[in-house]
Each structure stands twice: as structure tokens, then as C-alpha cells.
N, C-alpha and C positions, 0 to 999 in steps of 0.2 A: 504493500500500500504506500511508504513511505517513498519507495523506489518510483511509483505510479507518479505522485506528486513533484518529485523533482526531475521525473522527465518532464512533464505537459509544463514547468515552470521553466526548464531550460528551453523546452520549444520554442514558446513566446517568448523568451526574452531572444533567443536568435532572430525571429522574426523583429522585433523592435528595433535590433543591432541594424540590421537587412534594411529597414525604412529608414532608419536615420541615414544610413550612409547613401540610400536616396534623396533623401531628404538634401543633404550636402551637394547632391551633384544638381541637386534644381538652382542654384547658386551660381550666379558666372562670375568667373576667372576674366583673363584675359585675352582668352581664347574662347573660339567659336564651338559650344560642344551640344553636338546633338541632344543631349540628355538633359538642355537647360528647354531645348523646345516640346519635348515629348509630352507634357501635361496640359501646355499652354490650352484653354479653352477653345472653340472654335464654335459660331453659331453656324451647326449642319443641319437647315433645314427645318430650324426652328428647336434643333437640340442642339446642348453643349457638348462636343464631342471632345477627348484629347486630340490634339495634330498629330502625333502619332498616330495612330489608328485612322488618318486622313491622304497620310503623305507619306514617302520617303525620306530620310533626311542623310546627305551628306555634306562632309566634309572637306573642301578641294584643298584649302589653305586655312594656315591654322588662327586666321580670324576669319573666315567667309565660310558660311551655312549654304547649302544647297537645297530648295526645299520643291520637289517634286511632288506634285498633288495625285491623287487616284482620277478624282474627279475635277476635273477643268472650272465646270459650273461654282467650285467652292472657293474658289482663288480666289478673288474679292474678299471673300468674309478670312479665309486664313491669314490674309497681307494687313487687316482691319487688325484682327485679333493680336497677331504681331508686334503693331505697331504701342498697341495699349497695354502689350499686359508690361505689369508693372518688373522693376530690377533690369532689366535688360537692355533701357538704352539705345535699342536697335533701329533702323531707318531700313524697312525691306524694301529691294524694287524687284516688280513686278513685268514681266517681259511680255504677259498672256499664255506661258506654256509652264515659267516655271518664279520660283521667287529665288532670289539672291537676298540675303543678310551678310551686312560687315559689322561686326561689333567696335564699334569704337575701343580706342585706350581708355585705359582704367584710370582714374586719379588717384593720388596718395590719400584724400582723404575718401571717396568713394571706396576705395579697399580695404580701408578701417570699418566704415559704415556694413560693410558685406563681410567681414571679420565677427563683428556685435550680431549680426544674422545669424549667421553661422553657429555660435554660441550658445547663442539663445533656441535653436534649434537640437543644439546637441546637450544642453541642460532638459530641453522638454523629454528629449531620448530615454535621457540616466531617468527622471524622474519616472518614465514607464515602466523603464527596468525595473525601481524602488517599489509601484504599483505592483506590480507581477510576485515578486520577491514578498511582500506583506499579506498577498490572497495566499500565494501558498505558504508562507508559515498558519496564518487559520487556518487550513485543510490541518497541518502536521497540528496542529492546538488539538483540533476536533477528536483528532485519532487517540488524545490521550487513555480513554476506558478501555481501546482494543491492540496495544503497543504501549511496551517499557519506556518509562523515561527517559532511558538513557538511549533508545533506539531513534526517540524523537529527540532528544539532545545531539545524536550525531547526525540525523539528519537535517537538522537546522545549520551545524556547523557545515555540511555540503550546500545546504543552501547558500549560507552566506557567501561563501568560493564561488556559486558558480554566479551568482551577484555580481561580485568582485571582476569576476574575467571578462562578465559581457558589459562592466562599467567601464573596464580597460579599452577593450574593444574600439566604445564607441570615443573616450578617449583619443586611442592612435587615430583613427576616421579623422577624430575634429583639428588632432596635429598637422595630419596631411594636409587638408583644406585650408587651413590654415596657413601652413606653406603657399600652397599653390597661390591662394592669394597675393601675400604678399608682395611675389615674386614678379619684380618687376620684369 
């Protein structure tokens, strides 16, 4: 039982690991990266879709986006969508068959401000982890009438470790990002 608990408790916290360091790459650098446009909304037809799920995206150079549509009829509303979603900065032009995006440079203090982002993104992280981590020690509480103390004593003390490793985790994430940012 105890063993049940800290699997389904290390599941989800890899999964929270898994999102933030998504979380992180919706974030631009200085560079042009596919994975900053994959979520961006799009109005398809009267639904919010991802661009992703609308388009292709490459990469030629490593500040220009390439963004190939499935459908033609949606270009307008992708180049719209684009233009407004917010952190990005971006100016797409639109040819009629495909968009181009050049991401401008970064500023020094624009790279602080997307630093504080990032942060605060990878704090809401650890705190899910903390969430996950406090349901399942109540499971291990609950179990106290049908398991020894000391068997929920040692399995709390794995909880806390595996706590620990996926706070690490999202940690190193927020070091990289952190990097890459700053990196002029």
C-alpha cells in the first residue's frame, strides 16, 4: 500500500517536472524557437485552437520562424494571433502561402523581466510538487490502523527524497533557462 502511494506520488510529480520545463520553453530567449509558438491561440473558425495543431513550424535561422499553415483560409487569423499574443515581441509577414517571424534582440533589461517569468513559473512548479508531496503523506497518515509506524515512518522518509529530487529537477530546468536567457 505504502509502495502504491509513492509510486502514483512520484508519477505526478514527474508529470509537474514534465510541465514546468514546458512551461520554461513557452518563454523566449533570443532565439527563434518553435516551442515559444506551439500554444499561441489561434481563432479556427470560431474556436481557439493551438498553432500547432494548425501549422508547421520551422526553423531556417536561428532568429526566423517559418510558419506553414495546413489550411490557407487560416493565415489571417494565425499572423493576427501572432502579432498579439503577448512576451514575444514578434512582427510576422505574411506572403499569402506562408508567415515568416524574426524575433527581434533581447534587451538587458527585457531579459531580467523574462528571468522574474521564469521564476515565478518555476516557484508555481516546486509548489505543485509541495501539493503532491502533502496528499500523499495523508494517504500514508490514513494507513496508520493497517501498517506499523515505522513502515509509515520510512515511507515518508522516501517521500521526502523523492520530493527533494523532482525539486532538484525543476531547479536545474530553471538554471538552464536561466542561462539561456541571459546569454547574450
Amino acid at each position: 500500500m505504502i509502495a502504491d502511494v509513492l509510486q502514483e506520488a512520484g508519477d505526478r510529480m514527474t508529470k509537474a517536472v514534465e510541465v514546468a520545463k514546458d512551461d520554461f520553453n513557452t518563454v523566449r530567449t533570443g532565439r527563434a524557437n518553435p516551442a515559444l509558438f506551439q500554444r499561441i491561440p489561434v481563432d479556427y473558425y470560431g474556436t481557439p485552437t493551438p498553432l500547432g495543431q494548425l501549422a508547421s513550424l520551422q526553423q531556417p535561422e536561428a532568429r526566423m520562424l517559418v510558419i506553414t499553415p495546413y489550411d490557407k483560409g487560416a493565415l489571417k487569423e494565425m499572423e493576427k494571433a501572432i502579432a498579439t499574443a503577448p512576451n514575444l515581441g514578434a512582427t510576422p509577414s505574411n506572403d499569402g502561402s506562408i508567415i515568416r517571424v524574426v524575433m527581434p534582440e533581447l534587451t538587458q533589461d527585457r531579459r531580467k523581466e523574462f528571468v522574474k517569468i521564469v521564476r515565478d513559473k518555476g516557484e508555481n512548479a516546486k509548489v505543485s510538487v509541495r501539493n503532491i508531496r502533502r496528499r500523499a503523506k495523508d494517504d500514508l497518515d490514513a494507513l496508520t490502523g493497517e501498517v506499523s509506524d515505522d513502515e509509515i515512518s520510512r515511507g515518508e522518509k522516501e517521500l521526502e527524497a523523492l520530493t527533494k529530487r523532482h525539486v532538484d529537477q525543476i531547479d536545474e530546468a530553471l538554471k538552464r533557462k536561466e542561462a539561456e536567457l541571459l546569454e547574450v
